[in-house]
C-alpha positions as semicolon CSV with decimal commas, in nm:
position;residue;x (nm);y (nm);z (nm)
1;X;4,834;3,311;-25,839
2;X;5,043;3,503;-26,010
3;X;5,121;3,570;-26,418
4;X;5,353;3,284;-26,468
5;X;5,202;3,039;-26,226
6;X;4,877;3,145;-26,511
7;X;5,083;3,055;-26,785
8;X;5,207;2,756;-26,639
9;X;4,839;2,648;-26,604
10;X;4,665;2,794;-26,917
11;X;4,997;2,619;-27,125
12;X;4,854;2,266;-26,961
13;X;4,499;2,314;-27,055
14;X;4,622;2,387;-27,408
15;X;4,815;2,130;-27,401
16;X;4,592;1,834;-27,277
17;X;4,347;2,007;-27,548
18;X;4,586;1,975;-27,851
19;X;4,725;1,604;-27,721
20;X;4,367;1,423;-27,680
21;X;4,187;1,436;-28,053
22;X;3,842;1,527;-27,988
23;X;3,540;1,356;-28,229
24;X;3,414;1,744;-28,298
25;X;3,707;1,908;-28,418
26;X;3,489;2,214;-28,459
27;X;3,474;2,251;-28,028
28;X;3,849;2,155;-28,010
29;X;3,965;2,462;-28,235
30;X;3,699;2,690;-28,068
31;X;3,879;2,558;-27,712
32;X;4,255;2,572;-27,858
33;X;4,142;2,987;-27,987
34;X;4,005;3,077;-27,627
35;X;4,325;2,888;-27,468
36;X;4,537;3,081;-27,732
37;X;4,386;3,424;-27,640
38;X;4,430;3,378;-27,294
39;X;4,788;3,284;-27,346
40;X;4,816;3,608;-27,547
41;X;4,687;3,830;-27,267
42;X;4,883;3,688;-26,986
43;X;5,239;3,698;-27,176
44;X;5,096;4,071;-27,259
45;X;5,120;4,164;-26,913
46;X;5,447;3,951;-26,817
47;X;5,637;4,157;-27,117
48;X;5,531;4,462;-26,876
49;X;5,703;4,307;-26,612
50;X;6,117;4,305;-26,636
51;X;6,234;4,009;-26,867
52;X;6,522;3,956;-26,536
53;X;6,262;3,838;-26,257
54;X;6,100;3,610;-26,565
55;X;6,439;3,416;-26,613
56;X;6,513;3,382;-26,279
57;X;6,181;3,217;-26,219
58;X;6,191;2,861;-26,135
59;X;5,873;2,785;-26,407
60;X;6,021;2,933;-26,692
61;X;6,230;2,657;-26,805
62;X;5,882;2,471;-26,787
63;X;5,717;2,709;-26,977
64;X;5,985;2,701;-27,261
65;X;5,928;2,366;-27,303
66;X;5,543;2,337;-27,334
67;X;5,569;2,655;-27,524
68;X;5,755;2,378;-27,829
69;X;5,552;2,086;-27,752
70;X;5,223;2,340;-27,811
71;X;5,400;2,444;-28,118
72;X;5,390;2,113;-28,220
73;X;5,046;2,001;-28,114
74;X;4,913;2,311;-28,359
75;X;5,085;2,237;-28,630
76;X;4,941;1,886;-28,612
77;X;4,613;2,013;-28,553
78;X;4,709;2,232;-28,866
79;X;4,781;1,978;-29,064
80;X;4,531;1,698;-28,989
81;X;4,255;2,043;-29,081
82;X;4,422;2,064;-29,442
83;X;4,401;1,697;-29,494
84;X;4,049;1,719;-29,397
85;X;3,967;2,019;-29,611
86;X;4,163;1,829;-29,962
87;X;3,989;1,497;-29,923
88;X;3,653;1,705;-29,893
89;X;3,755;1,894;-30,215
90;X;3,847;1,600;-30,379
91;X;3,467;1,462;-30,309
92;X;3,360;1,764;-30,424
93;X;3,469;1,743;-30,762
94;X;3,421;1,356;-30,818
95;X;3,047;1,449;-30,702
96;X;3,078;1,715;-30,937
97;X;3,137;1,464;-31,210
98;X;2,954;1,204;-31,176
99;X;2,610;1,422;-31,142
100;X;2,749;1,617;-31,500
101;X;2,975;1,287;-31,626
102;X;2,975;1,428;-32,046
103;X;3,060;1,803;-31,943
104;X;3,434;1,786;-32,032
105;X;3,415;1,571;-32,346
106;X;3,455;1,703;-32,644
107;X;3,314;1,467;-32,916
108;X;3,149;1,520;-33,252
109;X;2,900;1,206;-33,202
110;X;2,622;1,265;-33,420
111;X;2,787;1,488;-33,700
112;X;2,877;1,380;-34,039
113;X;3,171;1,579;-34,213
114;X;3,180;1,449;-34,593
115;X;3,533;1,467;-34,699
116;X;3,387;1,421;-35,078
117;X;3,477;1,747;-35,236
């Protein structure tokens, strides 16, 4: 097989990876960092190949267009991570609250000022 035909493949399993929400996000960002790596080392070794036999191969249109529809997929992945990560702040500092409810009142119950002179 060679370095595109790779590509091709590794761009499909990232794909299918980023398209079907796992219930553990956790594994699914560990699987879309190896897929990501992999990625990395194979277009390493194609930009040490000339760019010419690359656009005349018959994949690389293919490739092009995964390469936006991965894109994509991360930046929902992305995105869906930061929602996550606010709403768990948020709980945060209602829990934060409620166990320490008079912390950020400032009252003067229980003083007496006589304005008597």
């Amino acid at each position: 097989m060679d370095l595109v035909e790779q590509l091709v493949s590794c761009s499909e399993n990232l794909l299918n990876v980023l398209q079907y929400s796992e219930d553990e996000r956790d594994k699914q960002v560990e699987k879309v960092e190896q897929l990501l790596a992999e990625r990395e080392w194979i277009i390493a070794r194609l930009k040490e190949e000339s760019r010419k036999n690359l656009n005349q191969h018959p994949k690389a249109r293919k490739i092009v267009e995964m390469e936006q529809e991965i894109q994509k997929g991360i930046r929902h992945l992305y995105e869906d991570i930061k929602i996550d990560l606010k709403k768990w702040n948020e709980k945060k500092r209602l829990r934060q609250f409620y166990m320490n409810t008079f912390a950020n009142v400032e009252t003067y119950d229980g003083r007496f000022y006589d304005k008597r002179k």
